[in-house]
C-alpha positions, 0 to 999 in steps of 0.5 A, a space after each residue: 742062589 737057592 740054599 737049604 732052608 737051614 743054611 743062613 749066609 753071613 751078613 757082610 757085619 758078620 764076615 768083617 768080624 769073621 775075618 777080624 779074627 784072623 788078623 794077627 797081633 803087630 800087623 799092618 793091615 790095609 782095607 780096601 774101599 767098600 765093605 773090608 773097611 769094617 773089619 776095623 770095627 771089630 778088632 778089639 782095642 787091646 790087639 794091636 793091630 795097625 790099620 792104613 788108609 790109602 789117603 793117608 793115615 796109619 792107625 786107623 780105628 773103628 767108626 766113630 759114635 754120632 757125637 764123636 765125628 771129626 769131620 776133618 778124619 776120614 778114610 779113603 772111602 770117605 767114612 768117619 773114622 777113628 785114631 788108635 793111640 799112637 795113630 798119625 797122618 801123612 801125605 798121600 805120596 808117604 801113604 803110597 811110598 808106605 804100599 809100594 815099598 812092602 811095607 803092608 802084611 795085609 791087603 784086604 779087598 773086595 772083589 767081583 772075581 777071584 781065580 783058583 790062581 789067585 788072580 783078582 779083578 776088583 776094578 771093572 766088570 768089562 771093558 766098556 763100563 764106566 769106571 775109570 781106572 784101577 785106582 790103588 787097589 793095583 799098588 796094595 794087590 802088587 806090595 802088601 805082603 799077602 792079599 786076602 779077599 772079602 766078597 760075596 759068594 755070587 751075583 745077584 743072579 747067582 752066578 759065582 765069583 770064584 770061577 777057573 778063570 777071571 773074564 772081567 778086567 784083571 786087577 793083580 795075577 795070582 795074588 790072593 791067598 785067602 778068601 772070606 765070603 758070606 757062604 765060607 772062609 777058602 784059602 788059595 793055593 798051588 792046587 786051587 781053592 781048600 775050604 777052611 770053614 763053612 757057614 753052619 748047615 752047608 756041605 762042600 756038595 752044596 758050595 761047590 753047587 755054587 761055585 764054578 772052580 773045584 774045591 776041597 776041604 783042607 
């Protein structure tokens, strides 16, 4: 990805906090596996905001310090986690009765594509690899209430994840609304990506020269 020297893209800490920043008071959040499960670090203590995991705990907080580790509480991507006041755990049916029955206002994911429909692929990037099956990213992408999407803009060959149409393996079909990356927030909507905010030093020319659908600025 070649950009102006003046353009520096956000660290994937910085996006975490970017989106953090948006997340409502009251709302209950899910955070996929990988690089959203950060975000909890950065929504302050005195915002309620109510945080599952997958496996099974609600009110999940941000990363404990070295010397506060309990090793007994973990999230679904295995890391040592934190419990707000008020937090509690529940079994892994629970957890998914919780996701399926709509429950969630929020589902953040990574993704390697997102479509200007808002069709996701999360999972697979083709249908010959080694992963083994979409796991619950297909049941939050199907109940939570809204799906916003936490990703880097491209490859690491430079080619873009935010394309027409998805060619890896679909996770969910038009779903995402918004989209965090390390170049710009996007939202998604009935006439395809609207840029929200861009990265200091960037132009809608210089973004769209790295993205294969059409944007235009909200």
């Amino acid at each position: 990805m070649n950009l102006k020297a003046d353009v520096t893209p956000m660290t994937r800490r910085e996006m975490a906090q970017r989106l953090a920043d948006d997340v409502p008071e009251g709302w209950y959040v899910n955070l996929g596996i990988g690089a959203p499960l950060q975000v909890a670090d950065y929504v302050p203590a005195e915002r309620e905001v109510v945080f599952q995991s997958e496996n099974g705990v609600l009110g999940m907080g941000p990363a404990p310090a070295p010397d506060k580790i309990n090793r007994w509480l973990i999230n679904a991507g295995k890391q040592y986690i934190t419990l707000r006041a008020g937090g509690s755990y529940m079994h892994h049916a629970d957890s998914f009765a919780l996701i399926r029955g709509g429950h969630l206002d929020l589902c953040v994911l990574g993704a390697f594509q997102v479509a200007e429909n808002g069709d996701v692929a999360n999972w697979s990037t083709s249908d010959n690899d080694s992963a083994p099956a979409v796991g619950g990213a297909m049941d939050l992408a199907a109940g939570a209430r809204r799906i916003w999407v936490m990703m880097d803009h491209t490859t690491k060959s430079g080619e873009s994840r935010l394309v027409r149409r998805c060619t890896y393996p679909l996770t969910a079909v038009g779903v995402v609304k918004r989209i965090y990356t390390n170049l710009a927030v996007i939202d998604v909507d009935d006439a395809g990506f609207a840029v929200r905010q861009m990265v200091p030093g960037m132009t809608l020319d210089d973004l769209q020269k790295v993205t294969d659908a059409p944007l235009r600025i909200m």
